[in-house]
N, CA, C and O atoms as a Tripos MOL2 file, in Angstrom:
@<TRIPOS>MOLECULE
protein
  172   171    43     0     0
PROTEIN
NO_CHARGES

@<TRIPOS>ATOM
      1 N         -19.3810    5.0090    1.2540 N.3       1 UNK1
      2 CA        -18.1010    4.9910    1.9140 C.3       1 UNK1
      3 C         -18.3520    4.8900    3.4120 C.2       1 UNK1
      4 O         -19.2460    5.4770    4.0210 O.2       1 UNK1
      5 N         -17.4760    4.0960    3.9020 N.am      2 UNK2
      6 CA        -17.3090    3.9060    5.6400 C.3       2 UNK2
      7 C         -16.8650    4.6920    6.0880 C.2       2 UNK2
      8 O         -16.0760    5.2170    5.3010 O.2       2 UNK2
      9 N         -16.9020    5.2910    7.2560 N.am      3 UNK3
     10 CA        -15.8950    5.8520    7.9840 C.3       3 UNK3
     11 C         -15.5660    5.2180    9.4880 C.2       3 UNK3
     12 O         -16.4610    4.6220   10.0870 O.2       3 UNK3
     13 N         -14.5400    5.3390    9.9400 N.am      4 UNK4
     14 CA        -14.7570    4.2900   11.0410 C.3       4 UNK4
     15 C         -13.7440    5.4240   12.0710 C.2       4 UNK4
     16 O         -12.8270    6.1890   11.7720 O.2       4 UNK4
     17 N         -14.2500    5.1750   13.0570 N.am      5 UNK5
     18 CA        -12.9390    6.2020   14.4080 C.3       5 UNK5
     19 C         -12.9840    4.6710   15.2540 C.2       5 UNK5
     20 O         -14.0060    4.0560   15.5570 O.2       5 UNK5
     21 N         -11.3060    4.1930   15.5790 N.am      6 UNK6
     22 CA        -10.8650    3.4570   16.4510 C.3       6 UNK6
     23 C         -11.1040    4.4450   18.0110 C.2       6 UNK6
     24 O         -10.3860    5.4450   18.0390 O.2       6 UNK6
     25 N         -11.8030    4.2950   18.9590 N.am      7 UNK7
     26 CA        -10.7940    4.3460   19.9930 C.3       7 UNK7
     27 C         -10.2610    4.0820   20.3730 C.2       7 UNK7
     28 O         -10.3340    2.8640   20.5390 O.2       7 UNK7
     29 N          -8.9190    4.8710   21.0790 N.am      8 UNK8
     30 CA         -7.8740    4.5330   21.6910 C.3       8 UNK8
     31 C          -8.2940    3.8430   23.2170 C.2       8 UNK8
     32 O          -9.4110    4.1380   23.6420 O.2       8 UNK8
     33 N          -7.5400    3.0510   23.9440 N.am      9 UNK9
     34 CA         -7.6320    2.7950   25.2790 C.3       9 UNK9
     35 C          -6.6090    2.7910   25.9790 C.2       9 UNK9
     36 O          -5.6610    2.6750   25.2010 O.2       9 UNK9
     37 N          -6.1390    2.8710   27.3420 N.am     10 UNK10
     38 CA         -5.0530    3.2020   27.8650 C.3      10 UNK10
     39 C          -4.9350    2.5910   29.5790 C.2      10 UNK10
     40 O          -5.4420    3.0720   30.5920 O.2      10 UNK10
     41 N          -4.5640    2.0680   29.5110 N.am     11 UNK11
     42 CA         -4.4760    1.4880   31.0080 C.3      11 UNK11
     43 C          -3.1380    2.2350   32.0030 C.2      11 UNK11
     44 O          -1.9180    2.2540   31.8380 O.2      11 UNK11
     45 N          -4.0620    2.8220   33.1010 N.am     12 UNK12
     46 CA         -3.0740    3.3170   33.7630 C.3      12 UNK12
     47 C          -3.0560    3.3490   35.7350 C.2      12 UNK12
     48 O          -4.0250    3.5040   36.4790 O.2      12 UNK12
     49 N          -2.1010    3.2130   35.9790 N.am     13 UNK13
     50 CA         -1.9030    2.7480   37.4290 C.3      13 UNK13
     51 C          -2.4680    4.0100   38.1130 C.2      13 UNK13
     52 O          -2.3400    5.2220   37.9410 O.2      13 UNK13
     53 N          -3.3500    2.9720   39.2160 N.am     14 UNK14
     54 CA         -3.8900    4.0670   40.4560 C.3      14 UNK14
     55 C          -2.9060    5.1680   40.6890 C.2      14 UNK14
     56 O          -1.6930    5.0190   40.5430 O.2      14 UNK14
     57 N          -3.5550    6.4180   41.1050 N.am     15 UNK15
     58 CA         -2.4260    7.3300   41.4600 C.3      15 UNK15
     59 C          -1.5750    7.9210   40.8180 C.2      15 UNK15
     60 O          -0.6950    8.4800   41.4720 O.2      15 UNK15
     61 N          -1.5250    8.0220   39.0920 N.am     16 UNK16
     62 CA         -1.1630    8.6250   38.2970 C.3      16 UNK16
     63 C          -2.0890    8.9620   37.6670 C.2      16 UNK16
     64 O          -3.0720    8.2470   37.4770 O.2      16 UNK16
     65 N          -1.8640   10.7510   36.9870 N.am     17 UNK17
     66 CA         -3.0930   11.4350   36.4890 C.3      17 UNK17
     67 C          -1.9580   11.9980   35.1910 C.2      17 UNK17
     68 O          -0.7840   12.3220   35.3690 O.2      17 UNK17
     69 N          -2.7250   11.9930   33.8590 N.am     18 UNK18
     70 CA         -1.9860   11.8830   32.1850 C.3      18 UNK18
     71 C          -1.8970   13.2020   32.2870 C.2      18 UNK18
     72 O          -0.8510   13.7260   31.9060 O.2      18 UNK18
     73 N          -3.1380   14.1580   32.9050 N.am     19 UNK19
     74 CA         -3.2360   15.3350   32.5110 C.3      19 UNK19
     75 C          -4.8160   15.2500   31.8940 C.2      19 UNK19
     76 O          -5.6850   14.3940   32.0560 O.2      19 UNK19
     77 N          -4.8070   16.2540   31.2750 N.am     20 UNK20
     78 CA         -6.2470   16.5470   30.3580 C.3      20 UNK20
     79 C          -5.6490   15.8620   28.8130 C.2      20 UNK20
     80 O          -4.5500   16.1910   28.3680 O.2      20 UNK20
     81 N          -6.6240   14.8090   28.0560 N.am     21 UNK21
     82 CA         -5.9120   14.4550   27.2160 C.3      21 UNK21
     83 C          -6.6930   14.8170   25.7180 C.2      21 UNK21
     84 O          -7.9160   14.6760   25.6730 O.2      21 UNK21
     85 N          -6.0140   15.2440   24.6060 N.am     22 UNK22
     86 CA         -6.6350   15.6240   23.7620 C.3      22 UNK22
     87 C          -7.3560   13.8820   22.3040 C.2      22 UNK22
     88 O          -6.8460   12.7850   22.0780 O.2      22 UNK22
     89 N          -8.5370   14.4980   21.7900 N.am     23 UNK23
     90 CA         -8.5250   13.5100   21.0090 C.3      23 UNK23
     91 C          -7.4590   12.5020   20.0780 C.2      23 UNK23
     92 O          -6.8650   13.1730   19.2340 O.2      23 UNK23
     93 N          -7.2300   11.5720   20.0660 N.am     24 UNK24
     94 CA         -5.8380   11.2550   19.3230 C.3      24 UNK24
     95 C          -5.9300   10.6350   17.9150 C.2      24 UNK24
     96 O          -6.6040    9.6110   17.7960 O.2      24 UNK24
     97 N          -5.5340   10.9730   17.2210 N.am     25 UNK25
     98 CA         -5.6420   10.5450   15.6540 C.3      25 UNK25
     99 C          -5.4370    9.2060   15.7750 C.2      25 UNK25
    100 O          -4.9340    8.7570   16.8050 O.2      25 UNK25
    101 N          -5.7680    8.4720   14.8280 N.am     26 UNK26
    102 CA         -5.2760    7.1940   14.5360 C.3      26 UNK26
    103 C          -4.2980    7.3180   13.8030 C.2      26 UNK26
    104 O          -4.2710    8.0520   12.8150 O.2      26 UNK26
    105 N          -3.1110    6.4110   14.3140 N.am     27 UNK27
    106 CA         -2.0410    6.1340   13.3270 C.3      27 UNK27
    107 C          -0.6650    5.9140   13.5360 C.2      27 UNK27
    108 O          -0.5490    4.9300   14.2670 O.2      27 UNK27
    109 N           0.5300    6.4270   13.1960 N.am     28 UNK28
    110 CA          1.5870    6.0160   13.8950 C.3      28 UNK28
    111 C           2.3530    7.4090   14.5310 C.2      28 UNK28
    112 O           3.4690    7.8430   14.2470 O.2      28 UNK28
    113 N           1.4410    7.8980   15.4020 N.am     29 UNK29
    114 CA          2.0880    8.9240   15.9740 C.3      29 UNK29
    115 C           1.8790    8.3650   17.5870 C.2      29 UNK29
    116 O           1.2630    7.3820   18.0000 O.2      29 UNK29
    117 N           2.9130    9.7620   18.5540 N.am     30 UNK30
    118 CA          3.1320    9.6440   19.4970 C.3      30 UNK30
    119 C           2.1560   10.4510   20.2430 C.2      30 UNK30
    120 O           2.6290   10.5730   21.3720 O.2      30 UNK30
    121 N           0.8900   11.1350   20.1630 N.am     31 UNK31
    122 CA         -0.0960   11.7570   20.7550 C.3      31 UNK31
    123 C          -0.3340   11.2260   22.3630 C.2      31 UNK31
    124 O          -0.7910   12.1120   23.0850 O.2      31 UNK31
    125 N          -0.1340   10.1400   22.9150 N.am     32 UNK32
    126 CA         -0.1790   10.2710   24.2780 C.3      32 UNK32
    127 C           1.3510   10.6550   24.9400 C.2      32 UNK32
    128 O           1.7720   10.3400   26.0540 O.2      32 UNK32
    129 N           1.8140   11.1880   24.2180 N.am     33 UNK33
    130 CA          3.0340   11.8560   25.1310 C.3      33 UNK33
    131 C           3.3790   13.6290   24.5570 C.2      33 UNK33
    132 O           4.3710   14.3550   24.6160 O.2      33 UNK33
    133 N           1.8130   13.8070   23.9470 N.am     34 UNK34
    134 CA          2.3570   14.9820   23.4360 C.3      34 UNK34
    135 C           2.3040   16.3140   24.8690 C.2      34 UNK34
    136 O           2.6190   17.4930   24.7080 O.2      34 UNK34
    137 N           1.8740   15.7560   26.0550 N.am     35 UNK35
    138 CA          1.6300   16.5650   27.1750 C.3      35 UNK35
    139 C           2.5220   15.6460   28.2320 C.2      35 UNK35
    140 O           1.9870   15.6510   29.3410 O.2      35 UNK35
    141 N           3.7600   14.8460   28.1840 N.am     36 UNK36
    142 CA          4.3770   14.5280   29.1330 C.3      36 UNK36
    143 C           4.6580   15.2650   30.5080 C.2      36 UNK36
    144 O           4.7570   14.7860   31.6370 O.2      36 UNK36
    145 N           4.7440   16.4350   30.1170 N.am     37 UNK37
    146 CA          4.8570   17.4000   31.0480 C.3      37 UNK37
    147 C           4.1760   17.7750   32.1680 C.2      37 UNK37
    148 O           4.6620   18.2930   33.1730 O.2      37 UNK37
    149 N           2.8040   17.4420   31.9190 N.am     38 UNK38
    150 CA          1.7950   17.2620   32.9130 C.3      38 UNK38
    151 C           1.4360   16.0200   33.5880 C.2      38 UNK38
    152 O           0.4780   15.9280   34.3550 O.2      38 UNK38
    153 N           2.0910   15.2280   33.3390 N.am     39 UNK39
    154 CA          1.5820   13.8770   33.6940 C.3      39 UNK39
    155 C           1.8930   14.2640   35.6190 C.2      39 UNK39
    156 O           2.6630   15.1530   35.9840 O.2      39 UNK39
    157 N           1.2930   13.5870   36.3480 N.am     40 UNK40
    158 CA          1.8620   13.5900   37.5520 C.3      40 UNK40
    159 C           2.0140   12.3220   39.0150 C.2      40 UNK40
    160 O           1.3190   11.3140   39.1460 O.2      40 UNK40
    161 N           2.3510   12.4650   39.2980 N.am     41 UNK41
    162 CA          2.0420   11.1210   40.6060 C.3      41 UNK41
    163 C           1.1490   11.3150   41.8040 C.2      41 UNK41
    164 O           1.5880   11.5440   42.9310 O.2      41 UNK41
    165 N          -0.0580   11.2180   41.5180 N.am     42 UNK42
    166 CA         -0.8720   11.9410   43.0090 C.3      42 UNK42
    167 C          -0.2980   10.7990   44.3430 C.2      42 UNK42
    168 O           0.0320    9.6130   44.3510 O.2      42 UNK42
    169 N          -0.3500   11.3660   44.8930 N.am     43 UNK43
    170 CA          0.3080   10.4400   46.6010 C.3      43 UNK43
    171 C          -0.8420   10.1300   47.4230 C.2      43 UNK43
    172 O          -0.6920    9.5670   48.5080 O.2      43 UNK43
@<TRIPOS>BOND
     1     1     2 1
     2     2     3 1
     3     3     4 2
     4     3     5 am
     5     5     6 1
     6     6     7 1
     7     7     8 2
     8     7     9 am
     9     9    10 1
    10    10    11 1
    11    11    12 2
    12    11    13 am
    13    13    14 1
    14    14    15 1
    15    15    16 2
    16    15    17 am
    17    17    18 1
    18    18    19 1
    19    19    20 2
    20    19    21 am
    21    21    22 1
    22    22    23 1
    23    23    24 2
    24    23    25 am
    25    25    26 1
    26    26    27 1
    27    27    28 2
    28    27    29 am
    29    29    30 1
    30    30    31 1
    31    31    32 2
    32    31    33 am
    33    33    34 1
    34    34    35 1
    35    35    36 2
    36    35    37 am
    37    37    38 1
    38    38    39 1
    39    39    40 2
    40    39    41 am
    41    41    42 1
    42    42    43 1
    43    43    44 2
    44    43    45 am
    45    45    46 1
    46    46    47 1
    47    47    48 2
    48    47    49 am
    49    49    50 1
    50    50    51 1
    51    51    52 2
    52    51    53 am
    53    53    54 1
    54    54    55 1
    55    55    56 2
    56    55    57 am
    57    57    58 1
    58    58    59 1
    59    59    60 2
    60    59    61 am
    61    61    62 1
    62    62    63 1
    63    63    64 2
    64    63    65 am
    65    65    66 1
    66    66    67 1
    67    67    68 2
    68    67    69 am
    69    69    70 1
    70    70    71 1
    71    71    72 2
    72    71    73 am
    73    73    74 1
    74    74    75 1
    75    75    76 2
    76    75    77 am
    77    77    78 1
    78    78    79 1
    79    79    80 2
    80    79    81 am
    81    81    82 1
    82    82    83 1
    83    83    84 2
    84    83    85 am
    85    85    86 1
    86    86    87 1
    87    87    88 2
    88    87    89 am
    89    89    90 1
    90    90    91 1
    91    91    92 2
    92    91    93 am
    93    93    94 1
    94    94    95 1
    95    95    96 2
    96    95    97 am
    97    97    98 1
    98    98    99 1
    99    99   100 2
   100    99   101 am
   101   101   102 1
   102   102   103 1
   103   103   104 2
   104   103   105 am
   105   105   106 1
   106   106   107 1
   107   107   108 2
   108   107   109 am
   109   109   110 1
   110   110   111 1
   111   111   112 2
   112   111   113 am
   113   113   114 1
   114   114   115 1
   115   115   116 2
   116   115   117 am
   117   117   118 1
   118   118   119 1
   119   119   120 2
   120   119   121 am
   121   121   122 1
   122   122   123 1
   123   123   124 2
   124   123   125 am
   125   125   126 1
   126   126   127 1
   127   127   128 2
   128   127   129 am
   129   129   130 1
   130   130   131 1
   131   131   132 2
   132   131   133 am
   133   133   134 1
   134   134   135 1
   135   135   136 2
   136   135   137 am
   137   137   138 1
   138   138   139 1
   139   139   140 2
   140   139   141 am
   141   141   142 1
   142   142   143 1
   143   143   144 2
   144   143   145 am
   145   145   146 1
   146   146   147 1
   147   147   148 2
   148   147   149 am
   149   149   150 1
   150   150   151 1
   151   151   152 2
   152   151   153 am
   153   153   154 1
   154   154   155 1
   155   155   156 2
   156   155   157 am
   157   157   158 1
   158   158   159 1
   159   159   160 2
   160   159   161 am
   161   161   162 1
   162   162   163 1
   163   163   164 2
   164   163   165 am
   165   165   166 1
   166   166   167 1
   167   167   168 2
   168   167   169 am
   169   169   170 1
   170   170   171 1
   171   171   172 2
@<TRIPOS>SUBSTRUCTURE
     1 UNK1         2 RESIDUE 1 A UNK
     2 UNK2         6 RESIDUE 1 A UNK
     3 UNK3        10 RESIDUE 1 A UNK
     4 UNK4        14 RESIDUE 1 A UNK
     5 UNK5        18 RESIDUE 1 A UNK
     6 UNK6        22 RESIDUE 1 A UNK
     7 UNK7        26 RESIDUE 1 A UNK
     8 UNK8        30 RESIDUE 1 A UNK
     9 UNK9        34 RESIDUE 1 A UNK
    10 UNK10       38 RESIDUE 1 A UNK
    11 UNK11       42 RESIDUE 1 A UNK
    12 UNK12       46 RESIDUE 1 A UNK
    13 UNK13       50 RESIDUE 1 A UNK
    14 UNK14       54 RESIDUE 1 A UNK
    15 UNK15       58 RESIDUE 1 A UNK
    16 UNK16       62 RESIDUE 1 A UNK
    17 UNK17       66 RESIDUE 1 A UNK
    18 UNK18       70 RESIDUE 1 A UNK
    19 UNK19       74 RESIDUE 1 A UNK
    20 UNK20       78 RESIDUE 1 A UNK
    21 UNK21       82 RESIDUE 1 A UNK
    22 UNK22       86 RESIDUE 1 A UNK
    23 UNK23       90 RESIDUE 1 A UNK
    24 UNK24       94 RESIDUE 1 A UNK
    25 UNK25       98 RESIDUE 1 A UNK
    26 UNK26      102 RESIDUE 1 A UNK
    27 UNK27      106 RESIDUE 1 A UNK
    28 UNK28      110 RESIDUE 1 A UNK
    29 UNK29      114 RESIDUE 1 A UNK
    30 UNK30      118 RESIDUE 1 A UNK
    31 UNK31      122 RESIDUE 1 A UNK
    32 UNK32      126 RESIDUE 1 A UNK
    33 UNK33      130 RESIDUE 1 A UNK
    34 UNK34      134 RESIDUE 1 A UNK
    35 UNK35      138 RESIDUE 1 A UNK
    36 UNK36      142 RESIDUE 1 A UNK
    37 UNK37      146 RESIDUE 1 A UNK
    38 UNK38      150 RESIDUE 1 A UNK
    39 UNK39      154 RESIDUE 1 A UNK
    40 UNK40      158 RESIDUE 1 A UNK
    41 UNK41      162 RESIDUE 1 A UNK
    42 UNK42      166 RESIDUE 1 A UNK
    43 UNK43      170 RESIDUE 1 A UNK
């Protein structure tokens, strides 16, 4: 049996920081917004 892990990739504009981001499952979930809250705009 195979096992395979996709990584994810994410492109994001200078000067914005996601936060600390946790590993993300594959599949049809919303895991890069499960910390919206932290996201921020550095200046």
């Amino acid at each position: 049996m195979w096992l395979a892990r996709i990584d994810h990739l994410y492109f994001v504009a200078d000067g914005v920081s996601l936060g600390e981001q946790p590993v993300h499952a594959h599949g049809h979930e919303w895991a890069l917004f499960n910390n919206i809250a932290d996201w921020r705009r550095e200046q």
